[in-house]
N, C-alpha and C positions, 0 to 999 in steps of 0.2 A: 478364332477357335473353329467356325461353321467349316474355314479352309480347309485347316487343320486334318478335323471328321472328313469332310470332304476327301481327299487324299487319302488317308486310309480307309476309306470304305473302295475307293478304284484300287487301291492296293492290295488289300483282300482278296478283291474280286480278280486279279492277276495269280494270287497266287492258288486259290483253289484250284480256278478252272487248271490253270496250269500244271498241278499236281493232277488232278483228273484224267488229263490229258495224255499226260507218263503214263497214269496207272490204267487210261486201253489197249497201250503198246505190250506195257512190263506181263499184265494179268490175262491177256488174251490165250487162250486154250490150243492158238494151233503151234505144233509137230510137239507138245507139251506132253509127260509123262505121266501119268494118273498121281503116283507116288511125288513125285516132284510138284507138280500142281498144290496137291496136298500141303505139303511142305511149305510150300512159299504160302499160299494164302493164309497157314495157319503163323507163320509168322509174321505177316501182316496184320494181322486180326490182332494180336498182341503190342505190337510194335508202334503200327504208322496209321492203326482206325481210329482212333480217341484222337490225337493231335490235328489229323483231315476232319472229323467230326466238326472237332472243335474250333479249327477256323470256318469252315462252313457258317458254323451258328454266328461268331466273330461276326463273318462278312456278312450276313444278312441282317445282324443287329444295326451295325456301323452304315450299314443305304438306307436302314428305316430309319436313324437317325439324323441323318444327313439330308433324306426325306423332310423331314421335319423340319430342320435347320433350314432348308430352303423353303418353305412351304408360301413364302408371299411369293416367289419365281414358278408359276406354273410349269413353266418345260422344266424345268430342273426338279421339280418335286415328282413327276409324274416320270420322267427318267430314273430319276433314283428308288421311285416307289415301286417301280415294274419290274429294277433291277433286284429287291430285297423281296420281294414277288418270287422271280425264278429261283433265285436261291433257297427259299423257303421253301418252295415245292421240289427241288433239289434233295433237301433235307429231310423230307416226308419220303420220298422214294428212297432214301436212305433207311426210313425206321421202318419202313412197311413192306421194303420189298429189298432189297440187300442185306442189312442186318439179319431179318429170318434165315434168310440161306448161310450169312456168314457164321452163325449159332454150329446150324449142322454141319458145315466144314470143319466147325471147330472139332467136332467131335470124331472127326475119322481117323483111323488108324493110319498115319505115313505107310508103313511096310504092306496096309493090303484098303486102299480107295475102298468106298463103294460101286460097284459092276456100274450105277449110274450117274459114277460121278463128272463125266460130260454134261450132262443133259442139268445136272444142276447148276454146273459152274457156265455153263450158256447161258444159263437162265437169268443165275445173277449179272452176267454178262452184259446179258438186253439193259435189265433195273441200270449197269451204271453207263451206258451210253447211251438212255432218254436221259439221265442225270446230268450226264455230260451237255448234252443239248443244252438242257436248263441254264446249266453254268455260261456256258458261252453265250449265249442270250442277253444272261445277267450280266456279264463282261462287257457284253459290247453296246448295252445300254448303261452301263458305269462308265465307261469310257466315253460316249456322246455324251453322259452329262458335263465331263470336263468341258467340251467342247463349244458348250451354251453361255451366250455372252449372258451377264447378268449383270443389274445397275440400271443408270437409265442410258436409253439409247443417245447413238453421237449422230 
């Protein structure tokens, strides 16, 4: 079963970061239309922010776990505990500093932006690529845990 957890919490951790990932390509602001901007984040906000949310939390629950599951394998616990670490503080820059912005996106008119709405959607911008760091961080300390021999040594 510890396997089992084990696996899906690196499997998580692939597929956040990797949604993430798309969405600094898809959501980035340049040669982008005010109106059009609009449009797509507000249908993201609907669509595909609960589900991303929601494996977020997923994947940071399933390393804490897995964390634990290992916890007599010091590399392996402190691996998967650093990993469910970033991810967590992932999640926090989600409730505290994208979310707020994605509330007011929510609210704007498609046919007339607000005059600042650059400077907002930058802004959220920053919030998701320190989050994006976090994630990969957390990826790539899920991924060196597979990598940790555990047992006794040969």
């Amino acid at each position: 079963m510890r396997q089992i957890i084990h696996f899906l919490a690196v499997f998580t951790a692939a597929i956040i970061t990797g949604g993430q990932y798309v969405v600094s390509f898809d959501y980035s602001t340049v040669d982008m239309h005010a109106s059009f901007y609009a449009e797509k984040m507000q249908y993201a906000i609907h669509h595909i922010g609960t589900p991303l949310f929601a494996m977020l939390i997923t994947t940071t629950v399933l390393n804490l776990i897995s964390a634990f599951l290992y916890r007599s394998d010091r590399r392996m616990f402190y691996l998967l505990l650093g990993a469910a670490l970033c991810f967590s503080v992932g999640g926090l820059i989600t409730k505290f500093g994208n979310i707020p912005l994605l509330d007011m996106i929510d609210t704007w008119s498609v046919s007339s932006p607000p005059s600042n709405w650059k400077e907002i959607a930058d802004r959220w911008y920053v919030f998701h690529s320190v989050r994006l760091a976090f994630d990969v961080v957390g990826l790539l300390l899920a991924i060196a845990s597979a990598f940790v021999r555990t047992g006794p040594k040969r």
